[in-house]
C-alpha positions in Angstrom: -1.5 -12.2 4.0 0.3 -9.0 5.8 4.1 -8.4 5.2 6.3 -6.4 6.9 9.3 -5.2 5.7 11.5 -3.0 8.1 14.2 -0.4 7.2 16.0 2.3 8.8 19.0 0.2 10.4 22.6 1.2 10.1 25.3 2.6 11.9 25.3 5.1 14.8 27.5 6.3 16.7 26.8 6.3 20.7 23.9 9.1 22.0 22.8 9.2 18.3 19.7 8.5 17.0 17.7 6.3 14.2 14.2 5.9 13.2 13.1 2.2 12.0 10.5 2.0 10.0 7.8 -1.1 9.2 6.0 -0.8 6.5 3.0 -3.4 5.7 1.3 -5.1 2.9 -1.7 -7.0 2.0 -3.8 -5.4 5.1 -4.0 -2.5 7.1 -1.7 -2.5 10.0 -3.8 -0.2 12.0 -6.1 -3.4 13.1 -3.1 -5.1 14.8 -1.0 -4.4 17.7 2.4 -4.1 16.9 5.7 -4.6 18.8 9.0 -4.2 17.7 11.8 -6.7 18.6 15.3 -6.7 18.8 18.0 -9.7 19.2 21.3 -9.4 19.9 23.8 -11.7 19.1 24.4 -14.7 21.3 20.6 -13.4 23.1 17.1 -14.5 22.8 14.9 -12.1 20.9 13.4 -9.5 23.6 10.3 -7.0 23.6 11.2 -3.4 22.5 7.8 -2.0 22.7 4.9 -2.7 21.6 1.6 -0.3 20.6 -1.3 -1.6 21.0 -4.2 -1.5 18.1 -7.3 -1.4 20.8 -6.7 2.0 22.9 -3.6 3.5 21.2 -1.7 2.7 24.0 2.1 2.0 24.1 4.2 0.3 26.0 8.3 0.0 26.0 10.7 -2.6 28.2 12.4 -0.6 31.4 15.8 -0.7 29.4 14.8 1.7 26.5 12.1 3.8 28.5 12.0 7.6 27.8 14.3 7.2 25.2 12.7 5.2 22.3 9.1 5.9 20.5 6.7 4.1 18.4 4.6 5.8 16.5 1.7 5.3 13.9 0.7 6.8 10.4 -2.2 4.5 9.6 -2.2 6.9 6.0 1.3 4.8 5.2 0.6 1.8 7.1 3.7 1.9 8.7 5.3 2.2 12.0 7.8 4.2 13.4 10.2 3.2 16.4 12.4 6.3 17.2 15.5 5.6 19.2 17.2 8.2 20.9 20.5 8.4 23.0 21.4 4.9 21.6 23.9 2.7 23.7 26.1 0.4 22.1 23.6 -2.1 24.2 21.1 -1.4 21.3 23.2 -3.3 19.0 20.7 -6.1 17.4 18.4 -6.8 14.2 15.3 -5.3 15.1 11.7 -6.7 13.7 9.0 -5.8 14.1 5.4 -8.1 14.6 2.2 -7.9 13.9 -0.2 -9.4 15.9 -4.1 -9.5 16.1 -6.5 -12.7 17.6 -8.6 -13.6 13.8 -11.5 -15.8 14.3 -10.7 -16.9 18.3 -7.1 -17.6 16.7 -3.6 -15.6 17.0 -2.0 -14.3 14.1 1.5 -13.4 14.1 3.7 -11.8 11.4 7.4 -11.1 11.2 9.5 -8.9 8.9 12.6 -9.8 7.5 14.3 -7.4 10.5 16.9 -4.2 10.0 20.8 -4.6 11.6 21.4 -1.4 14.2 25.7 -0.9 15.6 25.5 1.6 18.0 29.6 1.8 18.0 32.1 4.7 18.0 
């Protein structure tokens, strides 16, 4: 069974920056594809980004484009989101999901999710 447990959240100030972090457990994460979430409060839970475990590809929503990264190190099965020039928009619990089709069937996992302020 994989687990996820994120980290990195906290306080920022605006234009600042963070690095989440997702670290897995009880499988190798390089075989899913992973997208990180975020929620805000009082809003549904929205696609961040997502890299995909096929091609290597990523992908991000229009709103954090150019500004956030997700990145890879398959030697600490973790991934990295990198957010950059943060707006106090970005203020949400962020999780990130696993995701891979096992045996014709999805399989979805969830961390526990990290709390970013983006507030001056």
């Amino acid at each position: 069974q994989l687990q996820l447990v994120e980290s990195g959240g906290g306080l920022v100030q605006p234009g600042g920056s963070l690095r989440l972090s997702c670290v897995a457990s009880g499988s190798t994460l390089d075989i899913y594809t992973v997208g990180w979430f975020r929620q805000a409060p009082g809003k549904e839970r929205e696609l961040v980004g997502a890299s995909n475990s096929a091609d290597g590809s990523t992908n991000y929503a229009d709103s954090v484009k150019g500004r956030f990264t997700i990145s890879r190190d398959n030697g600490k099965n973790t991934v990295y989101l990198q957010m950059n020039s943060l707006k106090p928009e970005a203020t949400a619990v962020y999780y990130c999901n696993a995701f891979r089709i096992r045996f014709g069937l999805p399989r979805a996992y969830w961390g526990q999710g990290t709390q970013v302020i983006v507030s001056s």
